[in-house]
DSSP file (Angstrom, degrees, kcal/mol; ACC not computed):
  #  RESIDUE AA STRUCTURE BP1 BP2  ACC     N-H-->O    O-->H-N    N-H-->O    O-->H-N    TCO  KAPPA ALPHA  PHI   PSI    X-CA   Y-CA   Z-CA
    1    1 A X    >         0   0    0      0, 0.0     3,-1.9     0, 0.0     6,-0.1   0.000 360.0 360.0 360.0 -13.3  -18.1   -4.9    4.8
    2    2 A X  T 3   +     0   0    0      1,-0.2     0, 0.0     2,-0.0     0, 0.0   0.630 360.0  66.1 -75.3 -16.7  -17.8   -4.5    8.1
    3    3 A X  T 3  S+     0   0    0      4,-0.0    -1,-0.2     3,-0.0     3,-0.1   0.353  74.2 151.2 -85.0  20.6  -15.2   -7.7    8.3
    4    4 A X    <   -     0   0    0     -3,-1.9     4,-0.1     2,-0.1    -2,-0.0   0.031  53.3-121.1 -32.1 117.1  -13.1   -5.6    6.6
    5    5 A X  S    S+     0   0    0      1,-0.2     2,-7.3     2,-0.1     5,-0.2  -0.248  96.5   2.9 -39.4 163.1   -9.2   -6.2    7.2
    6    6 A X  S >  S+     0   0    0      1,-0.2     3,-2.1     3,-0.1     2,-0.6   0.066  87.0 155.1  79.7 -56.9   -7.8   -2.8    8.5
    7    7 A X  T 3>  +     0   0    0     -2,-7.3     4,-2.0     1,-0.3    -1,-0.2  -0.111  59.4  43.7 -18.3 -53.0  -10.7   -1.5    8.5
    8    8 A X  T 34 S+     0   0    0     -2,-0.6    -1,-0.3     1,-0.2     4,-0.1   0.704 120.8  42.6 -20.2 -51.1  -10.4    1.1   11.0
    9    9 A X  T X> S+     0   0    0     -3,-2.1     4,-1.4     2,-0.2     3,-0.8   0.777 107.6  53.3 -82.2 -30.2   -7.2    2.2    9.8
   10   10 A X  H 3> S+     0   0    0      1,-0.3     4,-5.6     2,-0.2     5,-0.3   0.836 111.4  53.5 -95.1 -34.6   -7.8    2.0    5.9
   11   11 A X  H 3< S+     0   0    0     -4,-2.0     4,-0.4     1,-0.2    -1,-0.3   0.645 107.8  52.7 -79.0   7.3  -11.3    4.7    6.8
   12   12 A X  H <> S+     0   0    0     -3,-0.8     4,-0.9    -4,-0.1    -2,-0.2   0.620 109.6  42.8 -83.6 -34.5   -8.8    6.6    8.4
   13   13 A X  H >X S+     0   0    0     -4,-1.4     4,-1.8     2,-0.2     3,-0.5   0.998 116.6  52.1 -49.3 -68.7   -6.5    6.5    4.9
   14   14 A X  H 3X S+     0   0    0     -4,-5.6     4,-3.0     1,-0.2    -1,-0.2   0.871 102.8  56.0 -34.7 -48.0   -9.6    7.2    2.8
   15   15 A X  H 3> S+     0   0    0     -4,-0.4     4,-1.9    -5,-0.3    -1,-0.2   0.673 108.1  41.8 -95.1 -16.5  -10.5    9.8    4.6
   16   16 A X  H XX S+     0   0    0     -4,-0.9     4,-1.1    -3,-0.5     3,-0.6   0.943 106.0  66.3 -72.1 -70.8   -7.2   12.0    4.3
   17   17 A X  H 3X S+     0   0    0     -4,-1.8     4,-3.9     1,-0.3     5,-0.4   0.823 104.6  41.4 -44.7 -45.8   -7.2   11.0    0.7
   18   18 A X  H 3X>S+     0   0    0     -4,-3.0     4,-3.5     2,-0.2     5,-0.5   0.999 116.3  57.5 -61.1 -41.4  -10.8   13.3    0.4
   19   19 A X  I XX>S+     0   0    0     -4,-1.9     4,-2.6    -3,-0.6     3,-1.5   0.891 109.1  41.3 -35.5 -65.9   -8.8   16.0    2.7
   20   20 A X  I 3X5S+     0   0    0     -4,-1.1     4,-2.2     1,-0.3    -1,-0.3   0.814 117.8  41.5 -72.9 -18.7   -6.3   16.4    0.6
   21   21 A X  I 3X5S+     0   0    0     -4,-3.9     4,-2.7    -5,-0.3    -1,-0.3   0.839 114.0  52.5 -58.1 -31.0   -8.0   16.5   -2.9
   22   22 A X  I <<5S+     0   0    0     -4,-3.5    -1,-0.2    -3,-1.5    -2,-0.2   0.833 118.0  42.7 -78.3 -31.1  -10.7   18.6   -1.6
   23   23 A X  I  <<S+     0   0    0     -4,-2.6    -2,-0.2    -5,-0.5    -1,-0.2   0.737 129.3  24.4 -49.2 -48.2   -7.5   20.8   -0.3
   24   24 A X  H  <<S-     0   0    0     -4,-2.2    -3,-0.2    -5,-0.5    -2,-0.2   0.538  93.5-150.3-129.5  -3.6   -5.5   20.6   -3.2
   25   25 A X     <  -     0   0    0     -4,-2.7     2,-0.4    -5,-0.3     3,-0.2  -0.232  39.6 -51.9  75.6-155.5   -7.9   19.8   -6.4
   26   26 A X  S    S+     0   0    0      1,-0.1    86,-0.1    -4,-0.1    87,-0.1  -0.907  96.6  65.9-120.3 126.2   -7.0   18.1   -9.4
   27   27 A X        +     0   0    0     84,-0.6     2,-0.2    -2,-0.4    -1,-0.1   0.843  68.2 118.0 115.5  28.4   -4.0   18.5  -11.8
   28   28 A X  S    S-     0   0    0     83,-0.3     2,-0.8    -3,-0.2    -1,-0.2  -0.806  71.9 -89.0-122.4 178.7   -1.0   17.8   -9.9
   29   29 A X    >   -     0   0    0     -2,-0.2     3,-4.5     1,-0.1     2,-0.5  -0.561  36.9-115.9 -70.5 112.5    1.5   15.5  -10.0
   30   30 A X  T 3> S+     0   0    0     -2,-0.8     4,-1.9     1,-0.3    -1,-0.1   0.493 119.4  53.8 -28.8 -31.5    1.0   11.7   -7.9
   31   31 A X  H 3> S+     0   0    0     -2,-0.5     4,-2.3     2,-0.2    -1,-0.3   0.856 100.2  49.4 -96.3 -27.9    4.0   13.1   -5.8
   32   32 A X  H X> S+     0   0    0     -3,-4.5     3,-1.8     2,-0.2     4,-0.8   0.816 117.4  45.7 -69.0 -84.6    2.8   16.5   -4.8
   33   33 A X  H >> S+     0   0    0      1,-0.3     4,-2.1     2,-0.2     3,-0.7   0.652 111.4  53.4 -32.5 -45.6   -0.5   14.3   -3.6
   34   34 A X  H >X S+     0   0    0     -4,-1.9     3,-1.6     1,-0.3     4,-0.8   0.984 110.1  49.8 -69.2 -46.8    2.0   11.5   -1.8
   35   35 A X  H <X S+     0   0    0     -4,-2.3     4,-1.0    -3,-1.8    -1,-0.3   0.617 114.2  38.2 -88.1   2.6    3.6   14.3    0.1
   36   36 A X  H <X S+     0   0    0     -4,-0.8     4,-1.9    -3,-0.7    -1,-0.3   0.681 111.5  66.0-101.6  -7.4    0.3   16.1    1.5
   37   37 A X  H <X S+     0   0    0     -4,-2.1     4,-1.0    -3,-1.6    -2,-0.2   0.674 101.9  44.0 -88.4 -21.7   -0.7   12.5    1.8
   38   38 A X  H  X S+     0   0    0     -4,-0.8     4,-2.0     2,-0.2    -1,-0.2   0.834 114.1  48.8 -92.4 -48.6    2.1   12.1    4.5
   39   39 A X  H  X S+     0   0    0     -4,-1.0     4,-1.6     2,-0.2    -2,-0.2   0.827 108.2  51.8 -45.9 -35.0    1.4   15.1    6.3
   40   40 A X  H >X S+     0   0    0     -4,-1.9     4,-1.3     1,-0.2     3,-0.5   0.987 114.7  47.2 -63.4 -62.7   -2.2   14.4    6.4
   41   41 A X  H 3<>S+     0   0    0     -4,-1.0     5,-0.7    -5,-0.2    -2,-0.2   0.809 110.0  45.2 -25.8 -58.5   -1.4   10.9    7.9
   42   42 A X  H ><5S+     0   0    0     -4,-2.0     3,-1.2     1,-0.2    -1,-0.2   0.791 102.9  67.0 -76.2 -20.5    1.0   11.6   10.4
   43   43 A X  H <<5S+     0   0    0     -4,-1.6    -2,-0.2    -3,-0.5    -1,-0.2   0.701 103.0  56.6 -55.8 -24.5   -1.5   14.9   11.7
   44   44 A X  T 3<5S-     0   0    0     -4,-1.3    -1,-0.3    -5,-0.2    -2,-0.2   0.564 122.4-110.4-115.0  21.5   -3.7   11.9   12.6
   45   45 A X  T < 5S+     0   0    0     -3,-1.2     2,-0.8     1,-0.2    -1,-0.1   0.045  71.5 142.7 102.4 -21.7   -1.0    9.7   15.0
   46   46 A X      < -     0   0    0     -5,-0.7    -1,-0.2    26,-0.0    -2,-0.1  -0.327  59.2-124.5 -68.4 108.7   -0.8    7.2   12.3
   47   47 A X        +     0   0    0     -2,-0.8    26,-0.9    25,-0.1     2,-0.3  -0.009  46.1 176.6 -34.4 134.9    3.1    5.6   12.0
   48   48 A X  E     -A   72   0A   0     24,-0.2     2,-0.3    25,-0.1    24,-0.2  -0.918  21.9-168.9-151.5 148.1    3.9    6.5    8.0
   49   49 A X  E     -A   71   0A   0     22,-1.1    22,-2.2    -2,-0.3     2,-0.2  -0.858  13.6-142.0-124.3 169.2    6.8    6.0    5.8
   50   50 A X  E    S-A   70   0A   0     -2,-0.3    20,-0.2    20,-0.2    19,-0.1  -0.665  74.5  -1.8-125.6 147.4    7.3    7.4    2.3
   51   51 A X  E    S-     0   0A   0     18,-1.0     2,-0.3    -2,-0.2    18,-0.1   0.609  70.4-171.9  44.9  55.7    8.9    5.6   -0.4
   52   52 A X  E     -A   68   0A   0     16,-0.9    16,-2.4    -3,-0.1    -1,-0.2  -0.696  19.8-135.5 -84.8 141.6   10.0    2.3    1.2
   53   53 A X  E     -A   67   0A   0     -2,-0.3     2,-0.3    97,-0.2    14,-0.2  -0.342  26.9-177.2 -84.9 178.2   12.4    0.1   -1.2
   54   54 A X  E     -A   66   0A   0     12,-2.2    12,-2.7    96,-0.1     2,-0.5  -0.874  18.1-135.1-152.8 126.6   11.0   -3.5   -1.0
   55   55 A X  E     -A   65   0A   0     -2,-0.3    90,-0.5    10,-0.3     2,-0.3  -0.695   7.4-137.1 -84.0 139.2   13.0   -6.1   -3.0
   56   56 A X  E     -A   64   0A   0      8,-2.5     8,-1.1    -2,-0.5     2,-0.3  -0.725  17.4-161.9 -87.1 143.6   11.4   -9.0   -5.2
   57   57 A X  E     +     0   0A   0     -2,-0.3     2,-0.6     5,-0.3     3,-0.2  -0.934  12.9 178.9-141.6  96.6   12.8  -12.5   -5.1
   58   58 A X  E >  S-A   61   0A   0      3,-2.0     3,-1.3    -2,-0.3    84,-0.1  -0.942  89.4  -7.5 -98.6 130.1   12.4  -15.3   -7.7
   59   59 A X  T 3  S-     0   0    0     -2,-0.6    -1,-0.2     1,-0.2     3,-0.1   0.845 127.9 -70.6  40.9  55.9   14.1  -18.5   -6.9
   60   60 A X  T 3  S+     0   0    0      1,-0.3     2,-0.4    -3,-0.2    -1,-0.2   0.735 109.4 117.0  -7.6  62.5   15.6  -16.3   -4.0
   61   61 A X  E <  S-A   58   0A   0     -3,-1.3    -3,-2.0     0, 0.0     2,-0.9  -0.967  77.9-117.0-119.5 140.8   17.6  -14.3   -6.2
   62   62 A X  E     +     0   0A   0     -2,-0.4    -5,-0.3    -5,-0.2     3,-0.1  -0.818  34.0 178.9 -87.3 115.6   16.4  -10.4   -6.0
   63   63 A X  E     -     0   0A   0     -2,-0.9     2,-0.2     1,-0.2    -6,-0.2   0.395  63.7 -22.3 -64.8 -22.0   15.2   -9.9   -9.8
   64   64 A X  E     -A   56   0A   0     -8,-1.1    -8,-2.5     2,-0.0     2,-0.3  -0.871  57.5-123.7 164.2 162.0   14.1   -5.8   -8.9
   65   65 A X  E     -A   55   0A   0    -10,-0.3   -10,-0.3    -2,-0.2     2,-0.2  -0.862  19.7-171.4-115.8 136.0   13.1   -3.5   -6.3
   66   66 A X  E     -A   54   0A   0    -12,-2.7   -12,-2.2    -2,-0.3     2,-0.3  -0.748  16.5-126.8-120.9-164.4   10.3   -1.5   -6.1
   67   67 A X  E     -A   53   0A   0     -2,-0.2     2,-1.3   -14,-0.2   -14,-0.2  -0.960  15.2-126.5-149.8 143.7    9.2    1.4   -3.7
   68   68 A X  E     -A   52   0A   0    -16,-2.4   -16,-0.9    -2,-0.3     3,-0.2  -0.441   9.7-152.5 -69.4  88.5    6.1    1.8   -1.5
   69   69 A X  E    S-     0   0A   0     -2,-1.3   -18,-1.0     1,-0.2     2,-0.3   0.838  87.0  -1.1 -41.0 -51.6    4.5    5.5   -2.5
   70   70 A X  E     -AB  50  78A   0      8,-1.2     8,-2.7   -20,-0.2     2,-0.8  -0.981  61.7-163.8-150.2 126.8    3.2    5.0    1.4
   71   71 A X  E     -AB  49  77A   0    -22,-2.2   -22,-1.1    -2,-0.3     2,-0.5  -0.729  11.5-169.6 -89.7 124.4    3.3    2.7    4.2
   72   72 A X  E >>  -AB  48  76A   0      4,-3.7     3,-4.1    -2,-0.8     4,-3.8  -0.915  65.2  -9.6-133.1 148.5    1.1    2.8    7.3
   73   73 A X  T 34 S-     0   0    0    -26,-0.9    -1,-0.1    -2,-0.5   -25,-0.1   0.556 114.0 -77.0  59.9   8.5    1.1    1.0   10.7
   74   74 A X  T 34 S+     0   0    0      2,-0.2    -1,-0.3   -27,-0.1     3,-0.1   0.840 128.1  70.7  82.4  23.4    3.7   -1.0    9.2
   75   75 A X  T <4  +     0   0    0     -3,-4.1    30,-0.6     1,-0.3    29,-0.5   0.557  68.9  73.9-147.1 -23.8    0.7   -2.8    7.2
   76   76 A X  E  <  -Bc  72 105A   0     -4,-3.8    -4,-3.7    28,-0.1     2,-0.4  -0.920  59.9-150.2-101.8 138.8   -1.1   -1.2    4.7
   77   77 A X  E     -Bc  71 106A   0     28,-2.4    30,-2.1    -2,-0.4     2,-0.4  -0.893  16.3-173.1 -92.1 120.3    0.6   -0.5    1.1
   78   78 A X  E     -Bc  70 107A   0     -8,-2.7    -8,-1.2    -2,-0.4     2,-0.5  -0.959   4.8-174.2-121.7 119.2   -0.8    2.5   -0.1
   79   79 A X  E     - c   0 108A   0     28,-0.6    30,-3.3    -2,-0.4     2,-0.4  -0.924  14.4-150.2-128.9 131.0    0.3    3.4   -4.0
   80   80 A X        -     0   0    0     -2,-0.5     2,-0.5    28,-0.2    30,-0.2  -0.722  10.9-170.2 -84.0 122.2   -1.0    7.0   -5.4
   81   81 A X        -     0   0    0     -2,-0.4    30,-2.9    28,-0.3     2,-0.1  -0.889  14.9-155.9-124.0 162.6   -1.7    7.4   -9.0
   82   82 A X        +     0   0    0     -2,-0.5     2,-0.3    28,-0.3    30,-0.1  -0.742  53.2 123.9-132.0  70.4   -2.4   11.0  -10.7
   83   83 A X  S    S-     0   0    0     -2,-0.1    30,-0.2     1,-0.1     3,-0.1  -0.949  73.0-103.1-134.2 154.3   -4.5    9.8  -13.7
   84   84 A X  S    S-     0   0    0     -2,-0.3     2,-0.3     1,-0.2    29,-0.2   0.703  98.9  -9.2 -59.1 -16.9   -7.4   10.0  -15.5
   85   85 A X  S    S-     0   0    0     27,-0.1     2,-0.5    28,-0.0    -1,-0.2  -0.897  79.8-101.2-173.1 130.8   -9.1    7.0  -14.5
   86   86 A X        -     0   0    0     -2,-0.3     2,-0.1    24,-0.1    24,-0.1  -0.501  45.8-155.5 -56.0 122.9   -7.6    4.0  -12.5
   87   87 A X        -     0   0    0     -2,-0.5     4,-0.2     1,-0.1     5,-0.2  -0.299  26.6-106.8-109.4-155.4   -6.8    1.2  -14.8
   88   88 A X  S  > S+     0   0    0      1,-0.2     4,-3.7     2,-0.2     3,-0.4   0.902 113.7  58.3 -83.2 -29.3   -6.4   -2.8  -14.7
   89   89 A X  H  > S+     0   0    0      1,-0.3     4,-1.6     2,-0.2    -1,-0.2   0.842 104.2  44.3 -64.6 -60.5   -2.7   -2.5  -14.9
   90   90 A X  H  4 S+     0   0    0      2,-0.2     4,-0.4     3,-0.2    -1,-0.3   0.377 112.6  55.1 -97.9  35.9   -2.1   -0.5  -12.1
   91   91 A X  H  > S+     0   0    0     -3,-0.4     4,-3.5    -4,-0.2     5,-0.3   0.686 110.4  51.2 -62.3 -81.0   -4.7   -2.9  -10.0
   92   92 A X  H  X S+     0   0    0     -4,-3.7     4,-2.0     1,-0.3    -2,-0.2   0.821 101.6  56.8 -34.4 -36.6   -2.5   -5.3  -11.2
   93   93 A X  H  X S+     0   0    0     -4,-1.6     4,-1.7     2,-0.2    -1,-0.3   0.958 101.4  53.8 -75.8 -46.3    0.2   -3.5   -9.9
   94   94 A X  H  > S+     0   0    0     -4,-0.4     4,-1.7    -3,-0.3     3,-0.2   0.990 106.9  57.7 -28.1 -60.0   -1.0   -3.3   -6.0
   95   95 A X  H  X S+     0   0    0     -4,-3.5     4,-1.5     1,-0.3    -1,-0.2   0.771 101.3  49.2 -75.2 -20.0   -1.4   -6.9   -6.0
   96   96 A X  H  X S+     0   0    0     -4,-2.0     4,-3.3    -5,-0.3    -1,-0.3   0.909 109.9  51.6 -62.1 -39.9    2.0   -7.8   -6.8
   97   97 A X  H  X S+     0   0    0     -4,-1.7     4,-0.6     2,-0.2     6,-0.2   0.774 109.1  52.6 -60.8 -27.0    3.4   -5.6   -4.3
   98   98 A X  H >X>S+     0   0    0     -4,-1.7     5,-1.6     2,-0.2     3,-1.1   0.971 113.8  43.9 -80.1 -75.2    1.1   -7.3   -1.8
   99   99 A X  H 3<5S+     0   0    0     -4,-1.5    -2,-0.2     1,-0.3    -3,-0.1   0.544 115.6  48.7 -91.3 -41.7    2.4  -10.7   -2.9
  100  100 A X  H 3<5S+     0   0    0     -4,-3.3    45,-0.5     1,-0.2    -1,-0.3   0.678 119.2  32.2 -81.1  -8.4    5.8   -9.6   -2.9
  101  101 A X  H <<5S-     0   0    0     -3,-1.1    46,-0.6    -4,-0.6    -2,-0.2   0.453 105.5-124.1-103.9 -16.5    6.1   -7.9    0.3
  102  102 A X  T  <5 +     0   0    0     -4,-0.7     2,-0.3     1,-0.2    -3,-0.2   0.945  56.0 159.8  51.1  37.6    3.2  -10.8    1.9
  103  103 A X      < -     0   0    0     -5,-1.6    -1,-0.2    -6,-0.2    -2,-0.2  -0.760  35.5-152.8 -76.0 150.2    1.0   -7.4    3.0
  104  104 A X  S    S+     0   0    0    -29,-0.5    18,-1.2    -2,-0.3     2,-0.5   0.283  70.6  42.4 -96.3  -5.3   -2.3   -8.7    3.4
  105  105 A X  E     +cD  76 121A   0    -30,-0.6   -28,-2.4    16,-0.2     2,-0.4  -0.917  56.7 171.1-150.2 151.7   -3.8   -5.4    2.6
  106  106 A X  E     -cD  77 120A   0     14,-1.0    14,-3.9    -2,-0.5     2,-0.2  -0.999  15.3-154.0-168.4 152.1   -3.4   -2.3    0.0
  107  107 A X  E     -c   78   0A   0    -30,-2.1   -28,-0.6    -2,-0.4     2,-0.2  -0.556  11.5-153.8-124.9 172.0   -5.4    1.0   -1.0
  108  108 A X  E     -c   79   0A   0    -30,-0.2    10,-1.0    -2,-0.2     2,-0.3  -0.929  10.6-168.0-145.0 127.3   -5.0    2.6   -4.5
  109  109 A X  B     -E  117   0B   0    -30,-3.3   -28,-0.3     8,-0.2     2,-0.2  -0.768   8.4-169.1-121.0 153.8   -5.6    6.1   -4.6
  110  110 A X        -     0   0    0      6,-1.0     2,-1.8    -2,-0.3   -28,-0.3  -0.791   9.2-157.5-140.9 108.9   -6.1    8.1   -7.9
  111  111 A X        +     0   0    0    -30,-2.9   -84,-0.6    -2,-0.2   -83,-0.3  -0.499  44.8 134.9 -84.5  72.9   -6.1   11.8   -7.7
  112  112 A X  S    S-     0   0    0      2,-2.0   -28,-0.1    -2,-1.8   -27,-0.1  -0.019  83.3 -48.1-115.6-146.7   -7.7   12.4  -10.5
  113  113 A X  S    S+     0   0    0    -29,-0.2     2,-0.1   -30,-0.2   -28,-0.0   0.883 138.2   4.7 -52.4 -73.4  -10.9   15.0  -11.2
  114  114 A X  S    S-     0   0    0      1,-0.1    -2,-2.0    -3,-0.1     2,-0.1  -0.338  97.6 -94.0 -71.8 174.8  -12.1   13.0   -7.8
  115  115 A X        +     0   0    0     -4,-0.2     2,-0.3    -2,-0.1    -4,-0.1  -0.460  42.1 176.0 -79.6 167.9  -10.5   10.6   -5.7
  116  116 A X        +     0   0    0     -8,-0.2    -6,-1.0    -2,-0.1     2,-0.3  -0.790   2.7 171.8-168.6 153.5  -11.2    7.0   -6.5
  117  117 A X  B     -E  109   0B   0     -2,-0.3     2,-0.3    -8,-0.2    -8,-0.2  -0.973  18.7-157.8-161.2 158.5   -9.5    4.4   -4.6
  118  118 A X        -     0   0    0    -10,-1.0     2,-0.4    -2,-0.3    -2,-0.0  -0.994  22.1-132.9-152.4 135.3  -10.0    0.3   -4.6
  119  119 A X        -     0   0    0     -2,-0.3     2,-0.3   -12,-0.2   -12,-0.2  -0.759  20.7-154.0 -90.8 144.0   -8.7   -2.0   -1.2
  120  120 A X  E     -D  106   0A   0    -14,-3.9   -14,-1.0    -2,-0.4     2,-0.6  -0.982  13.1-172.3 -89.3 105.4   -7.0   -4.7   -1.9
  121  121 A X  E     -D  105   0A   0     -2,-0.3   -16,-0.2   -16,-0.2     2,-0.1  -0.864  18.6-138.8-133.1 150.2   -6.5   -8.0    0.1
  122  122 A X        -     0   0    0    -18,-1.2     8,-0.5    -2,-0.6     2,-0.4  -0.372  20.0-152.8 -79.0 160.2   -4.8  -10.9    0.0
  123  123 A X  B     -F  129   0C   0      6,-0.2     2,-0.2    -2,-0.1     6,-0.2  -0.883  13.6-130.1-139.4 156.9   -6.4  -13.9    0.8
  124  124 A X    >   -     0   0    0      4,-1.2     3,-3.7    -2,-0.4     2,-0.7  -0.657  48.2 -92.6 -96.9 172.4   -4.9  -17.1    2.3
  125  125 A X  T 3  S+     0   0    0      1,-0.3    -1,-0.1    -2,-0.2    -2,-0.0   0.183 125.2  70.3 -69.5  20.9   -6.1  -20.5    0.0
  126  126 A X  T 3  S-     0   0    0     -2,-0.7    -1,-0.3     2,-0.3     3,-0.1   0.383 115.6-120.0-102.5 -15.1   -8.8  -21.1    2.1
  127  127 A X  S <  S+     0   0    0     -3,-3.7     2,-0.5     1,-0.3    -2,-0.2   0.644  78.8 107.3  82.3  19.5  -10.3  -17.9    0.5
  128  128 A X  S    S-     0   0    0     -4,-0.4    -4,-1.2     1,-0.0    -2,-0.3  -0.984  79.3 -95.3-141.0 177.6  -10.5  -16.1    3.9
  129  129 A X  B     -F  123   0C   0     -2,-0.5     2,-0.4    -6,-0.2    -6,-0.2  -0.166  41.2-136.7 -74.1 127.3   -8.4  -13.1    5.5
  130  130 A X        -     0   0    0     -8,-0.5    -1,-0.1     1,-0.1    -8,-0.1  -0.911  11.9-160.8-112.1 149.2   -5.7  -14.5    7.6
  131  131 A X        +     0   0    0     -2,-0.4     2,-0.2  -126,-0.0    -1,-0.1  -0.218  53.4  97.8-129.1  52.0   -5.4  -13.0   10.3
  132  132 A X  S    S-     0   0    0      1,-0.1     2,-0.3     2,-0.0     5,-0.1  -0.255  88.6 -75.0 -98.2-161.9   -2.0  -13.8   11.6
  133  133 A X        -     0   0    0     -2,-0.2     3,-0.3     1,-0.1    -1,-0.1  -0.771  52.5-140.8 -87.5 119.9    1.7  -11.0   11.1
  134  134 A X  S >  S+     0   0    0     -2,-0.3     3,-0.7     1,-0.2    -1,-0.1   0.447  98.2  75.8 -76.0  11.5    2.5  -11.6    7.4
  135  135 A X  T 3  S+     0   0    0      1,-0.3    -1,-0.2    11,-0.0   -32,-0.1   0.773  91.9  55.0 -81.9 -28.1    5.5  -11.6    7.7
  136  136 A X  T 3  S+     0   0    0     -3,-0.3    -1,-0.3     2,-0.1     2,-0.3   0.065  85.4 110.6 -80.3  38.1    5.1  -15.5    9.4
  137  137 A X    <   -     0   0    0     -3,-0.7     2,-0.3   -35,-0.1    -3,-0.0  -0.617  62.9-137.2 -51.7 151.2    3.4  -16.6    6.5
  138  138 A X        -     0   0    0     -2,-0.3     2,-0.9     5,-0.0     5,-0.1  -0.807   8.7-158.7-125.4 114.8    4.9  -19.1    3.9
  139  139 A X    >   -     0   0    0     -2,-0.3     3,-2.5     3,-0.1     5,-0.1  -0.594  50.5 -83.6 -92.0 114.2    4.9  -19.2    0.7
  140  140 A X  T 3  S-     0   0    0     -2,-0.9     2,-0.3     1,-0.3     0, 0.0  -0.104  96.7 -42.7   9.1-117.2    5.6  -22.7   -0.8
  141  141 A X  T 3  S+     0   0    0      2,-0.1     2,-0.5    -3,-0.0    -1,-0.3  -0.497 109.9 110.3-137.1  50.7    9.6  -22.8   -0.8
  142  142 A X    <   -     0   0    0     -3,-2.5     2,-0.4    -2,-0.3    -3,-0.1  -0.941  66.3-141.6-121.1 129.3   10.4  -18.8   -2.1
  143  143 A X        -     0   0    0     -2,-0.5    -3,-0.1    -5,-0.1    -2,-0.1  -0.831  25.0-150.9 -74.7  64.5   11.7  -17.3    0.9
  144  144 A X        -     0   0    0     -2,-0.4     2,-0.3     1,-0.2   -43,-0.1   0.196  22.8 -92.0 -30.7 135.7    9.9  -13.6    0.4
  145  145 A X        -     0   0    0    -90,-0.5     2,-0.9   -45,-0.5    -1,-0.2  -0.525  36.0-125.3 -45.8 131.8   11.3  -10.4    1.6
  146  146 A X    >>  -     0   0    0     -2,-0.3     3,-3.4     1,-0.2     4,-1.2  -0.722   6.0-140.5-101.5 128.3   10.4   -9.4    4.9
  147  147 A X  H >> S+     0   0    0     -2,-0.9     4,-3.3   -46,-0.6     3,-3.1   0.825 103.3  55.9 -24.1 -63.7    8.9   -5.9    5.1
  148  148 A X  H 3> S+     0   0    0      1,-0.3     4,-3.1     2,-0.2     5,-0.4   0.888 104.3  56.4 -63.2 -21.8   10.8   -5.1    8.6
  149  149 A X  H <> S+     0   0    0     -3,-3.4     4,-1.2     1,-0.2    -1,-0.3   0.860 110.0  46.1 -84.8  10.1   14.5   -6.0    6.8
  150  150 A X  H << S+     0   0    0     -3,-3.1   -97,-0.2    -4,-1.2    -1,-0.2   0.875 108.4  53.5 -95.1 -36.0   13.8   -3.4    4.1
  151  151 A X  H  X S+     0   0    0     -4,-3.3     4,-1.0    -5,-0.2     3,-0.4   0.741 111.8  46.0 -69.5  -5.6   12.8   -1.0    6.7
  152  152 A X  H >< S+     0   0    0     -4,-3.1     2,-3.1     1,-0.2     3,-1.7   0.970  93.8  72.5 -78.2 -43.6   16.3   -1.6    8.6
  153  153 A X  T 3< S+     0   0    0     -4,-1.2    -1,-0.2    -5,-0.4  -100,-0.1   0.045  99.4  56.0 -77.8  40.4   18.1   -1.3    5.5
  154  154 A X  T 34        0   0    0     -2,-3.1    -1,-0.3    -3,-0.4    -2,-0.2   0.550 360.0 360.0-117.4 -64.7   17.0    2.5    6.2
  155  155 A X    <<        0   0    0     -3,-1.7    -2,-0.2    -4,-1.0    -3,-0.1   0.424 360.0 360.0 -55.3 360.0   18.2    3.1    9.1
């Protein structure tokens, strides 16, 4: 585990997630969690944004938007659930967002009676981490949104 993407940064994620549960218990709503979850974050020097949109593109027409419970370092997708038990569906759900934004890397958090959380990474067709900016990846002839033009369309 130790060739972990991120790695450094993602045990720094984890390791808020236990603050704030151990802080704030079980039995609130995924947005009260995202917001101690951005204070916790930023207390420890790590860039984060809240609630970035990101657009989806099929035949590069945008088909829907989603939005990024938390961004960090401008590399990890971090999406917060408040549920009884992580299910396959929102698994499922990480790994589109990683395919549609071309992050290589994503946490899943569930603030449930404990934390539980599962990493996600994308993997290039060689089966091993690539370990270029994903935003120069290419994917076959869909032109992807790039992460940085959703974060201008902020400013």
């Amino acid at each position: 585990m130790d060739n972990l993407p991120d790695k450094d940064i993602t045990e720094i994620i984890i390791s808020c997630a236990f603050k704030v549960h151990n802080k704030l218990g079980s039995g609130f709503l995924e947005k009260v969690y995202e917001n101690a979850m951005l204070i916790e974050l930023k207390q420890t020097g790590l860039s984060v944004k809240q609630q970035i949109p990101l657009s989806v593109y099929y035949k590069n027409i945008t088909v829907g938007e989603y939005f990024v419970d938390l961004f960090v370092e401008n590399k990890i997708i971090c999406e917060l659930k408040a549920v009884k038990q992580i299910s396959q569906v929102h698994e499922v759900q990480l790994v589109n967002y990683l395919t549609a934004s071309r992050i290589m890397t994503g946490l899943l958090f569930n603030f449930g009676n404990s934390v539980t959380f599962k990493r996600k990474f994308k993997k290039t067709t060689n089966n091993k981490f690539n370990p270029v900016n994903p935003v120069n990846l290419k994917y076959r002839d869909v032109q992807m949104p790039r992460v940085q033009d959703a974060q201008e369309r902020l400013v």
